[in-house]
RODO-2510 file (C-alpha; in nm, 4 decimals, decimal comma):
residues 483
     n   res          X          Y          Z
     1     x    -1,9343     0,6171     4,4911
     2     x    -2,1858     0,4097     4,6639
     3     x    -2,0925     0,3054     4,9836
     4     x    -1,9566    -0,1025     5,0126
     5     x    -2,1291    -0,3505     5,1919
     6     x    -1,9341    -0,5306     5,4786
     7     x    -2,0919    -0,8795     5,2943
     8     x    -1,7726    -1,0345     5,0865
     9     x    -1,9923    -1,1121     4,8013
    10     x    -2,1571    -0,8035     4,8017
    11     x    -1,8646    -0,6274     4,8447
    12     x    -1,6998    -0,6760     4,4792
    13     x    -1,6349    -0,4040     4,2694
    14     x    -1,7370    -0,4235     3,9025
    15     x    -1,6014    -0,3181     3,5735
    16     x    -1,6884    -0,0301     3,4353
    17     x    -1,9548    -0,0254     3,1625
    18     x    -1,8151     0,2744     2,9950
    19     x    -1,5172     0,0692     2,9134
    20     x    -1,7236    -0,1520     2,6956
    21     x    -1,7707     0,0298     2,3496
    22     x    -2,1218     0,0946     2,2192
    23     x    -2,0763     0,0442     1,8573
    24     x    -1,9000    -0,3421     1,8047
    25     x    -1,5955    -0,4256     1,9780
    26     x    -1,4893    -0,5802     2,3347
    27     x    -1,2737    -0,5799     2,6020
    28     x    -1,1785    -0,9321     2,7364
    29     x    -1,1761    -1,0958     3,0971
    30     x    -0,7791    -1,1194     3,0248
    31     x    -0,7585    -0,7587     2,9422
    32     x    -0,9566    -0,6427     3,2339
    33     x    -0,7652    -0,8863     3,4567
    34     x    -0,4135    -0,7625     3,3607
    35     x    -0,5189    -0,4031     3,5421
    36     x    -0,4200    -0,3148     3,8156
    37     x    -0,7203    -0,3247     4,0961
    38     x    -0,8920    -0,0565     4,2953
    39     x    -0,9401    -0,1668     4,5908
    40     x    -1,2242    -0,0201     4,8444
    41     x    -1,1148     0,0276     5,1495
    42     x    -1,2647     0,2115     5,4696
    43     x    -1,2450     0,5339     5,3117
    44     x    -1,2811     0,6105     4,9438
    45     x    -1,0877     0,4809     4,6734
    46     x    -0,8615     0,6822     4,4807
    47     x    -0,9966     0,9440     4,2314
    48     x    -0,9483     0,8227     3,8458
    49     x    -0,9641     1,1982     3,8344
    50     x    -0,6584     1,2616     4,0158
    51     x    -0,4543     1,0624     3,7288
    52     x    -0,3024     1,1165     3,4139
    53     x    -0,5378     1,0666     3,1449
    54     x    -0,3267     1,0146     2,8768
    55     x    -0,0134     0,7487     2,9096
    56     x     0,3236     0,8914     2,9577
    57     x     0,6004     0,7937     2,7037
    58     x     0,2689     0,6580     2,4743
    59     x     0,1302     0,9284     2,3722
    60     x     0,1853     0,9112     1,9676
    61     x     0,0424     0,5266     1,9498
    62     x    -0,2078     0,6948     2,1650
    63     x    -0,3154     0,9437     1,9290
    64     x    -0,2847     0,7208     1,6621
    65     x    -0,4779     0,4588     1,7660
    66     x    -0,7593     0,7006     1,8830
    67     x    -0,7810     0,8095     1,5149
    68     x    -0,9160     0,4568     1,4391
    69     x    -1,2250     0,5537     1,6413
    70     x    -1,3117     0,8146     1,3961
    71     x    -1,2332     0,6223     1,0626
    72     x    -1,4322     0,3348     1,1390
    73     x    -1,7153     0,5863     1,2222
    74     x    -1,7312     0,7539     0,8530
    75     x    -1,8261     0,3647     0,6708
    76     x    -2,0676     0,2605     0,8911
    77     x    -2,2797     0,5412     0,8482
    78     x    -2,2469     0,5374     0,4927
    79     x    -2,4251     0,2181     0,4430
    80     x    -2,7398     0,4010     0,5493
    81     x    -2,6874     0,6836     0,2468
    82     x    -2,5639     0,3387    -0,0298
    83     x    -2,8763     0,1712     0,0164
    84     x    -3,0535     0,4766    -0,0787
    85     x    -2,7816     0,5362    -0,3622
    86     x    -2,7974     0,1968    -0,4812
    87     x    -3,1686     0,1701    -0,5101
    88     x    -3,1565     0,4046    -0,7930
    89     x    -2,8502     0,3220    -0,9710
    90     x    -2,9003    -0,0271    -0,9444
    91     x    -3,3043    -0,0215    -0,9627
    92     x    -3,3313    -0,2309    -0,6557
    93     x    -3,6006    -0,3218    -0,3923
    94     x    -3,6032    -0,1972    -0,0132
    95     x    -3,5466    -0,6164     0,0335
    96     x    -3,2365    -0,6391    -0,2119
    97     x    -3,0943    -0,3236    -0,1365
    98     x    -3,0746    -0,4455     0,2600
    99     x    -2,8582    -0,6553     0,1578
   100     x    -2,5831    -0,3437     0,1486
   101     x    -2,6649    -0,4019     0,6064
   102     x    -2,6488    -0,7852     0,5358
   103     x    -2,2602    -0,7565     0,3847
   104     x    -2,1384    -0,5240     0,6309
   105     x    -2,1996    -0,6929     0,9345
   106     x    -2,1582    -1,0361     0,7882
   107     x    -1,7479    -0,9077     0,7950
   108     x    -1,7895    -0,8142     1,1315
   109     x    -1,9132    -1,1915     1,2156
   110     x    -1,6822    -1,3575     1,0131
   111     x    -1,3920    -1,2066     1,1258
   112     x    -1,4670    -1,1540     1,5488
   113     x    -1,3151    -1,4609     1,6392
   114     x    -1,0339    -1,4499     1,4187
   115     x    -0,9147    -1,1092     1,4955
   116     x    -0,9024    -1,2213     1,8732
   117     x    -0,7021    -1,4946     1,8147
   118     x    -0,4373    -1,2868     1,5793
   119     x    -0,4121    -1,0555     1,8562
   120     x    -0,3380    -1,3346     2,0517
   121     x    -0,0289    -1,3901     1,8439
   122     x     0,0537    -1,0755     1,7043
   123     x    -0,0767    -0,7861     1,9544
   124     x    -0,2186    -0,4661     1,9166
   125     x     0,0103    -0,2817     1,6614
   126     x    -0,0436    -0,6157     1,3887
   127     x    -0,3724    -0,6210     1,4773
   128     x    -0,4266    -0,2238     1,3571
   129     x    -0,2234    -0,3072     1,0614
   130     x    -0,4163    -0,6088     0,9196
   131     x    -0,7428    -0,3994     0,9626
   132     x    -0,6520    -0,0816     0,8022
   133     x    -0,5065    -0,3045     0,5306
   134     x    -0,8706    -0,5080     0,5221
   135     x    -1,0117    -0,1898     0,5447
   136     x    -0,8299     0,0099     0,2387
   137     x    -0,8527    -0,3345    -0,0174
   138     x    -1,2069    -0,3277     0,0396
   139     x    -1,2954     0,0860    -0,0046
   140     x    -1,0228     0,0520    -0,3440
   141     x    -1,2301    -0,2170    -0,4259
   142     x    -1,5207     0,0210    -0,5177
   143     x    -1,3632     0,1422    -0,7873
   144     x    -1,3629    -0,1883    -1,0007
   145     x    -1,7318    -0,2526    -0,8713
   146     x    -1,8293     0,0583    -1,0388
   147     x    -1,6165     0,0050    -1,3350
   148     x    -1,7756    -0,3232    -1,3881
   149     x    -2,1246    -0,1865    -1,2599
   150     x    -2,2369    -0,5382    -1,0945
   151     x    -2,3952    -0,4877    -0,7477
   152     x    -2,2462    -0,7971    -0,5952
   153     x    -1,9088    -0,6672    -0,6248
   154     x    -2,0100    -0,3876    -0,3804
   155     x    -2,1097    -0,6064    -0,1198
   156     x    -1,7865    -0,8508    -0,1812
   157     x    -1,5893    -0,4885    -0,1350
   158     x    -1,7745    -0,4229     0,1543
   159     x    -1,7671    -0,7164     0,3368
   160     x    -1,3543    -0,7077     0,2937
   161     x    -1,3936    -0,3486     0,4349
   162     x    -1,6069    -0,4410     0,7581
   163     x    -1,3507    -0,7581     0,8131
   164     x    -1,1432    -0,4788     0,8467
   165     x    -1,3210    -0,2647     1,0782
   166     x    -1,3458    -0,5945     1,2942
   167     x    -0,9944    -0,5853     1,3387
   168     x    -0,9826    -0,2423     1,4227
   169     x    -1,2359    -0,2502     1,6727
   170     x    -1,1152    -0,5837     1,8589
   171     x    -0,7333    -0,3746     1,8618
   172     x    -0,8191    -0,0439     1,9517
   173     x    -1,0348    -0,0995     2,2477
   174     x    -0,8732    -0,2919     2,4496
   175     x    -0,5322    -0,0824     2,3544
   176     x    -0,7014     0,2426     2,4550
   177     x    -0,8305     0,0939     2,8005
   178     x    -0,4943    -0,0321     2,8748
   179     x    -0,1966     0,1359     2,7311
   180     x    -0,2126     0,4263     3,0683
   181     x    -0,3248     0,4220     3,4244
   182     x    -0,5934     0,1827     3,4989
   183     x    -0,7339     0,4633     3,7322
   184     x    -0,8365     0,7171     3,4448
   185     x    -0,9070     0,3828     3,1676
   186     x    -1,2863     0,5147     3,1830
   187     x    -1,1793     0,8426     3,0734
   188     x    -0,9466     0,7371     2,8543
   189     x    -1,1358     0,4866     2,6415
   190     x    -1,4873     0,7787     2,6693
   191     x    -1,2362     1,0379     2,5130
   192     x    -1,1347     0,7689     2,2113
   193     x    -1,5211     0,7397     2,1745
   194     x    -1,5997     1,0594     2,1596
   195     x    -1,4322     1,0549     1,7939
   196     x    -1,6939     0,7820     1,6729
   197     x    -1,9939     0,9686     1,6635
   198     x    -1,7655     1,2119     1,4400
   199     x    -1,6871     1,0109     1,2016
   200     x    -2,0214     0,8922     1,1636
   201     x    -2,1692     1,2395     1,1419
   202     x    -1,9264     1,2657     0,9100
   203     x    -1,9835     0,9866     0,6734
   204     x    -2,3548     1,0729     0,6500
   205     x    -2,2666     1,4187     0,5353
   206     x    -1,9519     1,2808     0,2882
   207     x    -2,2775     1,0985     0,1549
   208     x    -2,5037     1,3228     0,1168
   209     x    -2,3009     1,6070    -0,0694
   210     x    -2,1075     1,3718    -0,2699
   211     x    -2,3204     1,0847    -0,3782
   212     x    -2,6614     1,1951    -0,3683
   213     x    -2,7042     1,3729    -0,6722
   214     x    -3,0364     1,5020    -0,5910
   215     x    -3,1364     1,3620    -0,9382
   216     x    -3,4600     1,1973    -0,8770
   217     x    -3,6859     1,0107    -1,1408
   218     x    -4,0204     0,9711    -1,1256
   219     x    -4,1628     0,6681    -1,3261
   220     x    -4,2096     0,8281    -1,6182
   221     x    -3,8780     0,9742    -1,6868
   222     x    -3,7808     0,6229    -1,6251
   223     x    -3,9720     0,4848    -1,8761
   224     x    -3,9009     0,7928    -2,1083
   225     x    -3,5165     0,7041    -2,0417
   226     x    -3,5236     0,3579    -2,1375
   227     x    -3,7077     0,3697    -2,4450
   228     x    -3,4390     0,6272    -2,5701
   229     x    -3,1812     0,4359    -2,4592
   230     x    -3,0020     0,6482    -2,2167
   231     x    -3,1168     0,4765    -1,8827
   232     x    -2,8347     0,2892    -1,8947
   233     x    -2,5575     0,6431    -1,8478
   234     x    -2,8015     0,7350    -1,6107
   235     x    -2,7346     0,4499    -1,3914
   236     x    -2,3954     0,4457    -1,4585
   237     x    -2,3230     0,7931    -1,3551
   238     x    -2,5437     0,7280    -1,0134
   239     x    -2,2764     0,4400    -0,9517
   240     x    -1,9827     0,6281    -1,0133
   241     x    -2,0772     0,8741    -0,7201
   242     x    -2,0023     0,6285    -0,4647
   243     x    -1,6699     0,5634    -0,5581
   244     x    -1,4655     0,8908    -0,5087
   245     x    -1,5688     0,8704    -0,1258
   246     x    -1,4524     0,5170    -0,0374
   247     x    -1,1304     0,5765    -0,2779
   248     x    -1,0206     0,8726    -0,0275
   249     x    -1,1144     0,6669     0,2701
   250     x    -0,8704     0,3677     0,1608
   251     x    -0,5832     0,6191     0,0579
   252     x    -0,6381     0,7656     0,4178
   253     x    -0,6053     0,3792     0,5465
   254     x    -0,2832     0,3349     0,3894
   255     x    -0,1143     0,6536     0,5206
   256     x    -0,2812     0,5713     0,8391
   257     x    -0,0691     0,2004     0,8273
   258     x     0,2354     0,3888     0,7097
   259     x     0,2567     0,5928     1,0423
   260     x     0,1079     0,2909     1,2913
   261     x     0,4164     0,0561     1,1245
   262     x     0,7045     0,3125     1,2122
   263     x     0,5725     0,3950     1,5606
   264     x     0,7169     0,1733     1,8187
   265     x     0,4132     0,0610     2,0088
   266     x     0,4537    -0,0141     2,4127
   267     x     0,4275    -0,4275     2,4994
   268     x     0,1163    -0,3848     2,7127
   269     x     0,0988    -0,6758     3,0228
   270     x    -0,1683    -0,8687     2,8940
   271     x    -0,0186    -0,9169     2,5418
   272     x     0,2418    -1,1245     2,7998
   273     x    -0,0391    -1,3178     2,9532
   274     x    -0,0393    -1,7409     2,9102
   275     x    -0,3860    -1,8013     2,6925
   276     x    -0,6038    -2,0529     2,9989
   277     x    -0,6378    -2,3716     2,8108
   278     x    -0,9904    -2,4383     2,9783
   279     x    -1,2920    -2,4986     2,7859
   280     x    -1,5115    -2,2139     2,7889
   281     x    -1,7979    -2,4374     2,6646
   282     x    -1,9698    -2,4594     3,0559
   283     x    -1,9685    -2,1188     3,1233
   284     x    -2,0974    -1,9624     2,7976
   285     x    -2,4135    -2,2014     2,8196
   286     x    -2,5083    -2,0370     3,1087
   287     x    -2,8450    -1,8572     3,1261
   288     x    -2,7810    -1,4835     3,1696
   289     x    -2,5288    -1,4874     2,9093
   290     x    -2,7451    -1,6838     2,6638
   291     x    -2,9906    -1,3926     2,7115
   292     x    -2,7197    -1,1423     2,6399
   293     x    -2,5956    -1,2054     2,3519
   294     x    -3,0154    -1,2835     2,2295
   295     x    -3,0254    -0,9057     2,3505
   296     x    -2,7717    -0,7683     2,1311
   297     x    -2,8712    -0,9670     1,8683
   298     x    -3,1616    -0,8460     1,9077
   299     x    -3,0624    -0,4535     2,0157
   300     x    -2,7696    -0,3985     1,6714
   301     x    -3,0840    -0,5273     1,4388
   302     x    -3,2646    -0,2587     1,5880
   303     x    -3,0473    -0,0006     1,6133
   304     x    -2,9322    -0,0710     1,2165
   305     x    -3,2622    -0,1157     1,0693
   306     x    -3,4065     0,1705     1,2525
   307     x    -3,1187     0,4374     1,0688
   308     x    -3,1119     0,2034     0,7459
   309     x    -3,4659     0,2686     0,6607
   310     x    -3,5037     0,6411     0,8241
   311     x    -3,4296     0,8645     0,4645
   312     x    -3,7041     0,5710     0,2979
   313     x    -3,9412     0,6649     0,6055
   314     x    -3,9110     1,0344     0,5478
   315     x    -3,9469     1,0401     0,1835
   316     x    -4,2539     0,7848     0,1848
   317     x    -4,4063     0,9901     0,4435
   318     x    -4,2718     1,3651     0,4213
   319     x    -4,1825     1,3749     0,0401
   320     x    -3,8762     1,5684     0,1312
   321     x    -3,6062     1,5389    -0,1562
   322     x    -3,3245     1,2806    -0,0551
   323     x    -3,0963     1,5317     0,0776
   324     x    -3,3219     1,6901     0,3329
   325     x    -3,4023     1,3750     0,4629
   326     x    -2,9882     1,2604     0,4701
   327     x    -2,9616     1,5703     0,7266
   328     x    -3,2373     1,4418     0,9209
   329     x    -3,0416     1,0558     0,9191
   330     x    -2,7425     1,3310     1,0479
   331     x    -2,9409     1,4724     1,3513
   332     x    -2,9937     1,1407     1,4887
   333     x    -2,6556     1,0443     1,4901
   334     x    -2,6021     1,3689     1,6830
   335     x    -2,8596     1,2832     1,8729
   336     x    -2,6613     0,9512     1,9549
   337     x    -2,3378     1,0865     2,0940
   338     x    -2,5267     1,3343     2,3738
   339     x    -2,7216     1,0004     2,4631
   340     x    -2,4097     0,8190     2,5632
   341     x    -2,2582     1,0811     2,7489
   342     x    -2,6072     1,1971     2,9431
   343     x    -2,6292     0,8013     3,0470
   344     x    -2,2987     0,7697     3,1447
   345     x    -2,3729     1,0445     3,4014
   346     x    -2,7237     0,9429     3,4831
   347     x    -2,5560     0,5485     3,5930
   348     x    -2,4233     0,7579     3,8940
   349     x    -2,7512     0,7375     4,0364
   350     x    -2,9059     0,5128     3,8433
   351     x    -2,8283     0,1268     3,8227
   352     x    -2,7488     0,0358     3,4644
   353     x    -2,9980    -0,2077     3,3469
   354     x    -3,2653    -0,0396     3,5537
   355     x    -3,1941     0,2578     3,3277
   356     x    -3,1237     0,0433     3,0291
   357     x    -3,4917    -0,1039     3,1271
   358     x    -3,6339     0,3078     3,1045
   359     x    -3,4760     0,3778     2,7575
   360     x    -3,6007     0,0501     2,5824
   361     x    -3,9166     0,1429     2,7740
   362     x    -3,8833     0,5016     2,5926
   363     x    -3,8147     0,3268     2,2296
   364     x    -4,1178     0,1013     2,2421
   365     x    -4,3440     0,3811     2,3146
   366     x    -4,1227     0,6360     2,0398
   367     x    -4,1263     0,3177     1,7978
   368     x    -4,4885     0,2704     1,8688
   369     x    -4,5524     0,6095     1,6976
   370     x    -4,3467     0,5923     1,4397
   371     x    -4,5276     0,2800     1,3231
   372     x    -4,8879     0,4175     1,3774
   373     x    -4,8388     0,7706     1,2885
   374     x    -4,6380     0,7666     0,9669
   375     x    -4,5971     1,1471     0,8864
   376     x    -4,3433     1,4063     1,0435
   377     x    -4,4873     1,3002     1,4418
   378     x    -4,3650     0,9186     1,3486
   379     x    -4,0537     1,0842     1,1830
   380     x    -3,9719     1,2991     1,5317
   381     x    -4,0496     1,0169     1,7162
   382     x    -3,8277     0,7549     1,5699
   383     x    -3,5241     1,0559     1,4920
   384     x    -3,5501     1,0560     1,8845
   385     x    -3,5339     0,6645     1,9698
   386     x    -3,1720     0,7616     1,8689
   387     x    -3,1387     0,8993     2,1860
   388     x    -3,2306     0,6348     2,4067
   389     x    -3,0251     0,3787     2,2467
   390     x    -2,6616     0,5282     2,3024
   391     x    -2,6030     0,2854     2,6471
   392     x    -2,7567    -0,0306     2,5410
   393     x    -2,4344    -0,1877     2,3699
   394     x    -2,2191    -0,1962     2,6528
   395     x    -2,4227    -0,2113     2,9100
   396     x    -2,5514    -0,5875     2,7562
   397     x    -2,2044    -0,6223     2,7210
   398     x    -2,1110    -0,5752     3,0171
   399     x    -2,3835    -0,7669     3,2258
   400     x    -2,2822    -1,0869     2,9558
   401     x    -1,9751    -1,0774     3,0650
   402     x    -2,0538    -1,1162     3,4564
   403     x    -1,9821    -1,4529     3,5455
   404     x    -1,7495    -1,5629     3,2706
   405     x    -1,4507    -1,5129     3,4728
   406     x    -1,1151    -1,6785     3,1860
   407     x    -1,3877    -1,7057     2,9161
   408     x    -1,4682    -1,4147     2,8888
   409     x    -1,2430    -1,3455     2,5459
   410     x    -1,4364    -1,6157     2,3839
   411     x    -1,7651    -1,4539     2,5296
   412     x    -1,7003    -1,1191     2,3822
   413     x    -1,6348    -1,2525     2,0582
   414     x    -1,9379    -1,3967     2,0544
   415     x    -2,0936    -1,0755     2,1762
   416     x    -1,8926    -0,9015     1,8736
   417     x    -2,0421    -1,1771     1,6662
   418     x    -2,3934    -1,0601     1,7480
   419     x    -2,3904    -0,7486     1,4885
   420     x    -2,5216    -1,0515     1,2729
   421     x    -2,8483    -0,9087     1,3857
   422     x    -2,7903    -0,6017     1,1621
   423     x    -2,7620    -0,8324     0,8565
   424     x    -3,0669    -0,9912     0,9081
   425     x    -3,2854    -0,7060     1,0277
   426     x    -3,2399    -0,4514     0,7410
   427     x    -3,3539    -0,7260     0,4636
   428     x    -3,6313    -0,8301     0,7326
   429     x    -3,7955    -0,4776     0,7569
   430     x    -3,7272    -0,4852     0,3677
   431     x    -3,9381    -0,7598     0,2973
   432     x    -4,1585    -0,6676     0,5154
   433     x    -4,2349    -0,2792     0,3792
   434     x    -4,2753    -0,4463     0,0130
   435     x    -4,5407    -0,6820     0,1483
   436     x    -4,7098    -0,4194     0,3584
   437     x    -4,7262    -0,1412     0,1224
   438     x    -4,5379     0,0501     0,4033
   439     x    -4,2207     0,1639     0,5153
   440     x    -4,3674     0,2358     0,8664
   441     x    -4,4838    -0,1246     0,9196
   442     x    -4,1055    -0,1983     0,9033
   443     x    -4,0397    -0,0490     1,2006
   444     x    -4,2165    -0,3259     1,3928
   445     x    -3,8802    -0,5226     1,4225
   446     x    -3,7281    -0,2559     1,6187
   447     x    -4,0188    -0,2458     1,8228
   448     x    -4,0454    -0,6227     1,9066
   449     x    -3,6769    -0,5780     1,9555
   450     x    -3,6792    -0,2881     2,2538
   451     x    -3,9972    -0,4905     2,4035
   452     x    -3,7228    -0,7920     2,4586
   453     x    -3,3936    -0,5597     2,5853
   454     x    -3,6943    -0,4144     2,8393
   455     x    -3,8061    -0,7717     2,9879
   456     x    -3,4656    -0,8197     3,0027
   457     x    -3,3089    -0,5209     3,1747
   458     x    -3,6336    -0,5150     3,4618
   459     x    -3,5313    -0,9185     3,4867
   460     x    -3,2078    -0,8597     3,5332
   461     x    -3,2232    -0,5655     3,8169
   462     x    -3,5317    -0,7753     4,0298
   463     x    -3,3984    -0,7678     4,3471
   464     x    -3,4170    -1,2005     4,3116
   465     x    -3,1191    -1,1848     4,0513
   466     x    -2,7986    -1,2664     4,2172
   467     x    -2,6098    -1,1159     3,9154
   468     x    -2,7757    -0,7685     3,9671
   469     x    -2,6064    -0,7074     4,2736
   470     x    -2,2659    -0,5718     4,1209
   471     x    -2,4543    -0,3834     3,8250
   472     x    -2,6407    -0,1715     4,1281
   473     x    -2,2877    -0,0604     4,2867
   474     x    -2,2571     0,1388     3,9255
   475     x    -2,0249     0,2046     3,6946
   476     x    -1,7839     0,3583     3,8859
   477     x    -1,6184     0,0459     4,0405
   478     x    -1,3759    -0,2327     3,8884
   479     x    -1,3812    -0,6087     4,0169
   480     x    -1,0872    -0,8111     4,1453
   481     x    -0,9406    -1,0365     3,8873
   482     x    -0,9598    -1,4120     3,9702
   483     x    -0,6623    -1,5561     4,0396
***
């Protein structure tokens, strides 16, 4: 731990950025507030080693709850193997099959600010509930979709599902970080997290063995289909293949909300916390977190468009069959999960946005290739841009946050709100690889997108930024609540 200056202002300890989740979801100033403090003092401050990780006389909720990190994992990657899926079944465009991105996240933003203020209300355990019941209506929706065969059903089902998942997120985070001692919350909340990449490994291999068909139709079969009539079951059994996946994931929801309803959950001390009745509307005009929440915009567009359009990329470019190129959308997820980890370690030494700053650095250059050199170098090169974005999600979070102080729930959910950018995006590079001629051209989004988080992260650590200074003391500090 770096050692703390004798300056007061200097001298403040910081949250943690591994608290803040990478995929959405937030923490709020309330939350953070109703932990107990580590205080520095002339020595060292105690170890979050040296406590329990897991809370005593919790640990079934615990469990239970940590689940949720590896459910919501499995959907989210399967949007990247349904817009593949329903280009054929569906005969759509890259642009119209975006649209799958455009649903998704669209839940997420509707439903932010909502969930935050029914946990409000409610806390954690109703909060888990209303989201795995989102969640299930919307994956047993699929069924009916395919039944009926009319591609805006899917997206109504999946926006239902992701309002869901909104839920879940907003819950489970901020249960996780507080339901044991707030000396081993980093560890706790990293060892949920560690489920998510799972489940979205998962998901991308659910979709790959069980809805790609590896049927694939070159225009003149098409053709040859149609004018005999029999395009029509072809389609139909392509659509069909999606629904036996999201039909076991809402049956798994509702067993799920069976157990979380009979386990008595623990009343956690800021679900007992008066709601401030100040207007947040000063602080969340101020500068640095007006350039946040551009930046995650900005950074989920990238990070979904990038993965939405990677088995289009490798086809156009490698004419590998769809499943070979679903395994390569599966290493870069893998390639995620390490990522988080390595920077979590490398933050030790390394102030946060200066290393943010290196990695979007890193993705320009890796982006860069991918655009310019379509082929199996731009495919390596944009499979490893996976890599380098595993820390930029919290760590924007977290340096949004700064400065906040009682706003900060409303801040996060406006943070949360911000996965709007992976609605936009994916139709975006959609549009733009029809008018193009090129799937690769695409990929020019993302790149714009790293160029801004990189301006942004150097800005932020200049020496002349006041709000760098906690950000340098690292991640391994927590700041005094306000009182």
């Amino acid at each position: 731990m770096p050692p703390v200056s004798s300056d007061p202002d200097s001298a403040r300890i910081h949250a943690p950025l591994s608290l803040l989740h990478s995929t959405p979801g937030f923490l709020t100033s309330e939350r953070l507030q109703a932990m107990p403090i580590l205080h520095e003092t002339s020595t060292t401050a105690r170890r979050s080693d040296s406590v329990p990780l897991f809370p005593g006389g919790a640990l079934l909720p615990f469990f239970l709850v940590t689940a949720l990190f590896f459910l919501w994992g499995v959907p989210s990657s399967l949007n990247d193997v349904l817009i593949r899926q329903f280009m054929k079944s569906f005969a759509l465009s890259r642009l119209q099959a975006g649209f799958v991105q455009s649903a998704f996240y669209m839940g997420y933003f509707l439903m932010a600010l909502p969930a935050a203020w029914f946990m409000q209300r409610r806390g954690y355990k109703a909060g888990c509930l209303l989201g795995l019941g989102l969640f299930s209506t919307g994956a047993l929706l699929f069924l009916p979709a395919a039944i009926v065969g009319r591609y805006a059903f899917f997206l109504a089902a999946l926006l239902i599902l992701a309002a869901g998942l909104a839920c879940l997120e907003t819950a489970s985070n901020s249960f996780i970080a507080l339901c044991g001692a707030p000396e081993s919350s980093e560890r706790r909340l990293n060892f949920a997290q560690a489920f998510n990449p799972l489940g979205a490994i998962t998901g991308v291999l659910v979709g790959v063995v069980f809805i790609f068909s590896g049927v694939e139709l070159s225009p003149a079969r098409i053709r040859y289909l149609q004018q005999t009539h029999t395009y029509a079951a072809y389609a139909h059994f392509e659509t069909m293949r999606v629904v036996r996946p999201y039909l076991a994931l809402g049956l798994f929801a509702i067993l799920w909300a069976i157990l979380l309803a009979k386990t008595k959950f623990p009343v956690l001390a800021d679900e007992q916390r008066p709601a401030s009745g100040a207007s947040p509307a000063g602080s969340l005009r101020q500068r640095p977190f007006v350039l946040a929440v551009l930046a995650q915009f900005l950074y989920v567009g990238a990070q979904v468009g990038t993965w939405s359009f990677f088995i289009q990329y490798i086809q156009a470019y490698t004419h590998q069959p769809e499943k070979i190129a679903g395994y390569f959308l599966t290493g870069t997820l893998i390639a995620f999960g390490p990522g988080g980890f390595f920077s979590a370690w490398l933050m030790r030494f390394v102030q946060p946005a200066r290393l943010m700053g290196l990695y979007a650095a890193a993705n320009v250059a890796l982006v860069a290739v991918g655009v310019a050199a379509p082929g199996w170098t731009g495919l390596w090169a944009i499979f490893l841009s996976s890599f380098f974005m595993s820390l930029m999600f919290p760590t924007i979070f977290a340096m949004g946050l700064r400065g906040l102080g009682d706003h900060a729930k409303t801040g996060g959910a406006i943070l949360v709100m911000t996965v709007l950018g992976g609605a936009i995006f994916t139709p975006v590079m959609g549009w733009i690889s029809i008018e193009a001629a090129s799937v690769a051209a695409s990929y020019i989004i993302p790149l714009l997108a790293y160029l801004y988080i990189a301006g942004y992260s150097f800005a932020w650590q200049s020496p002349g930024n006041p709000e760098a200074a906690g950000l340098a003391a690292g991640p391994n500090n927590a700041e005094p609540a306000s009182n």
